[in-house]
C-alpha positions in Angstrom: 27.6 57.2 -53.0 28.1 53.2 -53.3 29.0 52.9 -50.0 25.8 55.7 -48.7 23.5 53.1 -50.1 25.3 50.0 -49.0 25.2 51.6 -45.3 21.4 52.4 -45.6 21.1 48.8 -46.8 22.6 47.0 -44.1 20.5 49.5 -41.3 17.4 48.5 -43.4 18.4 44.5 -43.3 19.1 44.7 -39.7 15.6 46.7 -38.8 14.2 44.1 -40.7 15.9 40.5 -39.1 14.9 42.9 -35.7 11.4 43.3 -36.4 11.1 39.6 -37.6 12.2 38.7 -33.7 9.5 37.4 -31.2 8.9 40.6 -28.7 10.8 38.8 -25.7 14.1 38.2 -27.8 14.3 42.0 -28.7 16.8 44.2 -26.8 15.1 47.1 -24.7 14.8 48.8 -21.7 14.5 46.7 -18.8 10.8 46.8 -17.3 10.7 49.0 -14.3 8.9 46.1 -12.1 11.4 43.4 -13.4 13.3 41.8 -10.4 16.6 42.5 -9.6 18.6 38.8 -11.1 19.1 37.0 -7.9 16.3 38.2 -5.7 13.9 34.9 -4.8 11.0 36.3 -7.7 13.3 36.4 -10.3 14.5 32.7 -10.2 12.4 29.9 -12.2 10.0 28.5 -10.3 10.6 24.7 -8.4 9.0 21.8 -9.7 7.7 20.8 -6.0 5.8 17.8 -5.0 2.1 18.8 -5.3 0.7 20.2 -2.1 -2.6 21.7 -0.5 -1.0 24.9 0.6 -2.9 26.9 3.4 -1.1 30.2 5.0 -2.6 31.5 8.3 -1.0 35.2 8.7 -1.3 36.9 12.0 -3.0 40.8 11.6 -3.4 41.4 15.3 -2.7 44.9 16.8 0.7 44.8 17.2 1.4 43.8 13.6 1.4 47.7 12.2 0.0 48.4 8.9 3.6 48.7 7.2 4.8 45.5 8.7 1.7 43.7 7.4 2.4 44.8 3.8 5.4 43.2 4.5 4.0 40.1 5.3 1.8 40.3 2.2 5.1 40.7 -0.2 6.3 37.6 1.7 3.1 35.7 0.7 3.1 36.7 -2.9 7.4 36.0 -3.4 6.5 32.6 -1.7 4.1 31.6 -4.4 6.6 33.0 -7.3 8.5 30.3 -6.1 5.8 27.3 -5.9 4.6 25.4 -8.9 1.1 26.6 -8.5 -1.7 25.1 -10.4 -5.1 23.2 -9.9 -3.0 19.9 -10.6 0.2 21.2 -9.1 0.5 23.3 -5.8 -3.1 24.7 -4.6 -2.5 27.4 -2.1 -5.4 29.0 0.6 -4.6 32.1 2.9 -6.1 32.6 6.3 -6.0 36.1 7.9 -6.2 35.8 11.9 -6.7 37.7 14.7 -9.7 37.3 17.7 -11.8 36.3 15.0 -11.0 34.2 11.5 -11.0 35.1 7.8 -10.2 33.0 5.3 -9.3 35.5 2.2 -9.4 32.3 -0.7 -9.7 28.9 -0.2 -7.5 26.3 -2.1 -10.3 26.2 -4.9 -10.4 29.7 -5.7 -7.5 30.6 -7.5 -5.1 28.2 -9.9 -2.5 30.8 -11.1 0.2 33.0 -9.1 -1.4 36.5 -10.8 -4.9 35.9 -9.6 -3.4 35.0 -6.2 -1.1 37.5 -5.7 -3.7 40.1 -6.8 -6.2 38.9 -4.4 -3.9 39.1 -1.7 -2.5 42.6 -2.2 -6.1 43.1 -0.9 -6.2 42.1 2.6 -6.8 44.1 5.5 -5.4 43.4 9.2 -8.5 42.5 11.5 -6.4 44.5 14.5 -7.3 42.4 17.7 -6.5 39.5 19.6 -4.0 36.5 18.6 -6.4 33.4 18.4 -3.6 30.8 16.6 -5.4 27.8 17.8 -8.4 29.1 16.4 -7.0 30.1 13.0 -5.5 26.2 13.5 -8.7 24.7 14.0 -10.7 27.1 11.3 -8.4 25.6 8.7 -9.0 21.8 10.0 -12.5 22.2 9.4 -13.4 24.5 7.0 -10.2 25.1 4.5 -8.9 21.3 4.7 -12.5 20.1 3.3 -12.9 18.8 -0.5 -15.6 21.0 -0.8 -13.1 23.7 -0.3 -10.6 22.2 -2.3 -8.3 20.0 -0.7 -7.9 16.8 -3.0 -9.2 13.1 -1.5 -6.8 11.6 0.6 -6.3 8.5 -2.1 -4.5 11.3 -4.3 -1.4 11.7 -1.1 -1.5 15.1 -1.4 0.6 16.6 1.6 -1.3 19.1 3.6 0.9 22.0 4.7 -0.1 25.0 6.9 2.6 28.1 7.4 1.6 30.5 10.6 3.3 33.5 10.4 3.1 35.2 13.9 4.7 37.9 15.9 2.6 37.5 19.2 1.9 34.9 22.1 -1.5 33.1 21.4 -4.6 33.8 23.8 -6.1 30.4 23.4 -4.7 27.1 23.4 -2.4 26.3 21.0 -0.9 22.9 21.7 -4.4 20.8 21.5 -5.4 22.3 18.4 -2.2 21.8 16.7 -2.0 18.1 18.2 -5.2 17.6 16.4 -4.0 18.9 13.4 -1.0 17.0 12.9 -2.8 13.5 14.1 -5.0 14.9 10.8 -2.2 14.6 8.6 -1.5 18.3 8.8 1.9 19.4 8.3 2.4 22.7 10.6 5.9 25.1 9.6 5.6 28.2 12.3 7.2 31.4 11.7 7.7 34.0 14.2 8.3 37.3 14.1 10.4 39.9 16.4 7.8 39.5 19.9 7.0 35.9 18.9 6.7 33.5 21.7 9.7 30.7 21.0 7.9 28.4 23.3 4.2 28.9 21.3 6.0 28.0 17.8 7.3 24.9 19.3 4.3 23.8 20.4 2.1 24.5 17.2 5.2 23.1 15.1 5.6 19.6 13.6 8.5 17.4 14.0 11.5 17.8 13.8 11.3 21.6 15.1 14.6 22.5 13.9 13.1 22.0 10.6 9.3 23.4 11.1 10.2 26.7 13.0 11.6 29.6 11.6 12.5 33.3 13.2 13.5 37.0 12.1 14.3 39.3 14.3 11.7 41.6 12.3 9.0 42.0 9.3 11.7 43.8 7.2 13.7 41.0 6.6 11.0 38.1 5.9 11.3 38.0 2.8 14.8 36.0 3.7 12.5 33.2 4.3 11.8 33.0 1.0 14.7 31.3 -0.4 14.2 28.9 3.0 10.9 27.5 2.1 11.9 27.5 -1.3 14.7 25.1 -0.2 12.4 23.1 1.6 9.4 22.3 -0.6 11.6 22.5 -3.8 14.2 19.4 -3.5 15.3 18.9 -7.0 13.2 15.8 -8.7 16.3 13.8 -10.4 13.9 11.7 -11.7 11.7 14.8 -13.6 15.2 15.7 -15.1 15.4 12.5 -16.6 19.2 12.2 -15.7 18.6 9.0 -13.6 19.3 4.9 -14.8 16.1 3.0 -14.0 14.9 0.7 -16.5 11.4 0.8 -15.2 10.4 3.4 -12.1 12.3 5.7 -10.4 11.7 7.8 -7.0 12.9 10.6 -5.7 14.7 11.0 -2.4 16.4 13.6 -1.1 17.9 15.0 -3.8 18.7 11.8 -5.3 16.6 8.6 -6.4 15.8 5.4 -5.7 14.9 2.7 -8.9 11.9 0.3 -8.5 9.9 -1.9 -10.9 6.5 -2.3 -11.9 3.9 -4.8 -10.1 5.2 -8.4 -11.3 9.0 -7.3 -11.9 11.7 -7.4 -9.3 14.9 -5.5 -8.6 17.8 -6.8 -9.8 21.1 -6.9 -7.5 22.5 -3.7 -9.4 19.6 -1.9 -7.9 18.7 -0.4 -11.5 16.8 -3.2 -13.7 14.1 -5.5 -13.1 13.2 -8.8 -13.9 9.9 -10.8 -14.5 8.9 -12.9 -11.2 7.0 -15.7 -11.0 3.6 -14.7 -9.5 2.6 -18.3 -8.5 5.9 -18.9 -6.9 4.7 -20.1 -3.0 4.0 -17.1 -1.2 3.2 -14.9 -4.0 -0.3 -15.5 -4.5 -3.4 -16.5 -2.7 -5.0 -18.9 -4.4 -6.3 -22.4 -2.8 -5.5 -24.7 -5.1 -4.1 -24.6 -9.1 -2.0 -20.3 -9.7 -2.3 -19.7 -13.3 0.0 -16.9 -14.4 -1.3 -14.1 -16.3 0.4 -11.1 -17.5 2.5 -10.3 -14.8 -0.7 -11.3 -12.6 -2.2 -14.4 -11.8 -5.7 -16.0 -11.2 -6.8 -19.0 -9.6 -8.5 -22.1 -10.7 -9.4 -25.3 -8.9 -8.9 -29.1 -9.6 -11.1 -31.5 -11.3 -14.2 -31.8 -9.2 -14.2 -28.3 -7.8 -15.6 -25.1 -8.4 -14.1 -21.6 -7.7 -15.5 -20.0 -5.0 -17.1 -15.7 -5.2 -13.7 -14.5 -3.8 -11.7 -16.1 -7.1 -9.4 -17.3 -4.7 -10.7 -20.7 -2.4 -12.3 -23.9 -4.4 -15.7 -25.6 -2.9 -16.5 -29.5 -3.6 -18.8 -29.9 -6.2 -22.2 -32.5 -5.9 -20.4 -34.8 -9.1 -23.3 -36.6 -8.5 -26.0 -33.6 -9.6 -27.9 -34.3 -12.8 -25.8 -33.9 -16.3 -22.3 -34.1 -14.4 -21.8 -38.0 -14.7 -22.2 -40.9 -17.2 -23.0 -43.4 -15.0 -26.0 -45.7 -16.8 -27.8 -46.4 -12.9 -26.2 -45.6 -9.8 -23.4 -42.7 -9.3 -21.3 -42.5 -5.9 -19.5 -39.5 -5.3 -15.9 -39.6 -3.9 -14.2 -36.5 -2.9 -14.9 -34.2 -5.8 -15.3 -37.1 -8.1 -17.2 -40.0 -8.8 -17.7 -43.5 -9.4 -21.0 -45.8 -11.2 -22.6 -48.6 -9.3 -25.3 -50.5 -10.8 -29.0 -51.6 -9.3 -29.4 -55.1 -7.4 -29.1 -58.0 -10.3 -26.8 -56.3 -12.5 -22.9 -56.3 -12.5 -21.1 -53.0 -13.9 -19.1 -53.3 -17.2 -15.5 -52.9 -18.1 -16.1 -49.2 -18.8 -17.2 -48.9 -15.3 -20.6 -47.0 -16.2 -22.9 -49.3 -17.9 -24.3 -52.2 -15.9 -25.5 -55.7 -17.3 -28.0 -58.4 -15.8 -26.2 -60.6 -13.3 -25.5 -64.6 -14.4 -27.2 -65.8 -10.9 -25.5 -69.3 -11.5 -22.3 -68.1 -11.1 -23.4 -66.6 -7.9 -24.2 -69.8 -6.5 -21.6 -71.5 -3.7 -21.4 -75.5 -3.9 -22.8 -76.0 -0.8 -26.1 -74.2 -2.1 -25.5 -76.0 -5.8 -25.7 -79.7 -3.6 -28.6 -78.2 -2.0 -30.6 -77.4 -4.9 -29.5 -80.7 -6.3 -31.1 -83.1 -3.4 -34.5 -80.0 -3.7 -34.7 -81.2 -7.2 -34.1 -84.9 -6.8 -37.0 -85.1 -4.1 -39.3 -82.5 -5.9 -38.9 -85.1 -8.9 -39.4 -88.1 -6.2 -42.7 -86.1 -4.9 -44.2 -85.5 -8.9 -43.9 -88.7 -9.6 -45.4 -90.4 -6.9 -48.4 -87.9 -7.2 -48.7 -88.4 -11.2 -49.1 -92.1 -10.2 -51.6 -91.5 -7.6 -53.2 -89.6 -9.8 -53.3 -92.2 -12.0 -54.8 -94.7 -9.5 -57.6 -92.4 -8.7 -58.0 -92.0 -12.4 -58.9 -95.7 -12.7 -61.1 -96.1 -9.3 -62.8 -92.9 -11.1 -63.9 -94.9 -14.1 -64.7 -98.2 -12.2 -67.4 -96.2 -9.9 -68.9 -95.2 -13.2 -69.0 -98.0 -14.7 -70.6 -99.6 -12.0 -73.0 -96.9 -11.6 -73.8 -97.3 -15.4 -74.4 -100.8 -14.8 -76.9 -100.1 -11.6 -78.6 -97.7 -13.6 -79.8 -100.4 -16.5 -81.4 -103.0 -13.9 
């Protein structure tokens, strides 16, 4: 009977610790949708480089209705695979055949269920193979910011995949010219009929890396794990397993270190050291490199003023108003100055004031014997006049007299 209630116990303790899992840890039936472990869906998504995504599927008549579903399963296990997301991997899909349809652009749809739901509703159009077309409808309509793609500043690769099983009836090899002059990455896939010589001329460089074939739409989905291969090298650097002390960059499936503006590598290739930004060559500055923070700015000497481009220094009048001390006259001299005084003054020790000039000591011997015989015969001349003066003084007061004396008789 103990060991009844114990058994109970332990089923009841083990419901328990079972219901107290979260739903995905509990065991259970596998979902009847779930991917087979292995297949290309059922493997984590890559953590690609961001790119603006554009798929231009061929739905001509000789693509049959079955094959296009396949082609359509191929789309959606190619985005399973992408890192998909408004700031990750936008993705657009083109449907082609005489005439264009783009199905959703790259701003439509930021997550893989809305995308592959929208897709598992296009129709073939049925007629005609006009690649160059679909081509140029994508450089001007789908490759647009108003449509989606990012600014060019951002360095977001632009990728298109053409899935084809036909020989285009336009021209193919201007259009795609055009396109990769754009930027435009081109990756052509051809099907069964497709025309080798067409997908090598719509495909970037190098070919054996842009074109890709299958004998038929059955087994397209192969390509699956191909692309995933290409656009999903594995970012060392995102894993964090890398020895940078300061950047690193992926390459290749391996890295590369680098340092922030104003640090150089070291020789081990993995540290970085401060440089000197107003070493000679380093900076663009005219005349005095101040650093500053790992950055520099320019200044200019004494008697010079920095220039609107904060990099080249212009002379400056030392002479204007309130930028000397000179008490009268100021002469400038290459960005600088020196004082002068007026006519009759002599400028001081402290070369700015000025003081009235001691005109003897301006005077040569020559001109000192000159002034000497001046003097001598201007004191010769006054005294002969102050004793004609005299003279007439005393015939002046004899006429009178006389004329005094006339007067009385």
């Amino acid at each position: 009977m103990g060991r009844a209630i114990g058994t109970r116990g332990c089923c009841c303790l083990a419901l328990l610790l079972l219901l107290l899992l979260p739903p995905a840890a509990r065991p259970g039936p596998p979902h009847p949708r779930q991917p087979l472990r292995g297949s290309p869906s059922a493997d984590v998504a890559c953590k690609n480089h961001p790119l603006d995504l554009v798929f231009i599927i061929d739905s001509s008549r000789s693509v049959r209705p079955e094959e296009f579903e396949k082609v359509k399963i191929f789309l959606s296990e190619m985005i399973d695979t992408l890192d998909v997301g408004e700031r990750t991997t936008r993705v657009a899909v083109m449907n082609y055949a005489s005439t264009v349809k783009i199905e959703f652009p790259l701003r439509t749809y930021f997550d893989k269920a809305s995308m592959k739901e929208a897709i598992s509703h296009i129709e073939p159009l049925s007629a005609g193979t006009m690649t160059g077309l679909a081509i140029q409808t994508a450089m001007d309509e789908v490759f647009t910011e108003e449509m989606g793609t990012r600014p060019a500043t951002f360095n977001i690769p632009k990728v298109v995949i053409v899935v084809t099983d036909g020989r285009p009836q336009d021209q193919v090899q201007d259009v795609a010219a055009s396109a990769q002059t754009a930027g435009i990455e081109i990756y052509a896939v051809g099907v069964d009929r497709a025309d080798m010589q067409s997908l090598r001329v719509m495909a970037s460089e190098p070919l054996d890396e842009h074109i890709f074939y299958v004998e038929t739409y059955g087994v397209i989905e192969k390509l699956t794990s191909k692309f995933r291969d290409t656009f999903c090298a594995v970012n060392v650097c995102a894993l964090g397993s890398h020895d940078c002390q300061q950047v690193c960059v992926s390459s290749s499936g391996s890295y590369l270190c680098d340092c922030y503006e104003g640090y150089t590598l070291n020789p081990d290739k993995r540290t970085c050291s401060a440089v000197d930004m107003c070493a000679p060559g380093r900076h663009e500055c005219d005349q005095v490199c101040v650093s500053n923070n790992r950055s520099y700015v320019c200044e200019c000497y004494e008697g010079y003023t920095l220039n609107p481009d904060k990099k080249t220094c212009s002379a400056r009048d030392t002479c204007a108003s309130g930028r000397h001390d000179c008490a009268q006259v100021c002469l400038s001299n290459d960005g600088s100055y020196s004082c002068g005084c007026f006519e009759g003054y002599i400028l001081n020790p402290d070369k700015k004031t000025c003081s009235g000039a001691i005109t003897s000591s301006l005077v040569t011997n020559e001109e000192s014997c000159k002034c000497e015989a001046i003097a001598a015969l201007q004191d010769s001349v006054t005294s002969h006049l102050e004793a004609l003066s005299t003279k007439l003084d005393e015939v002046s007061e004899k006429l009178q007299a006389y004329e005094g004396r006339q007067n009385v008789v």
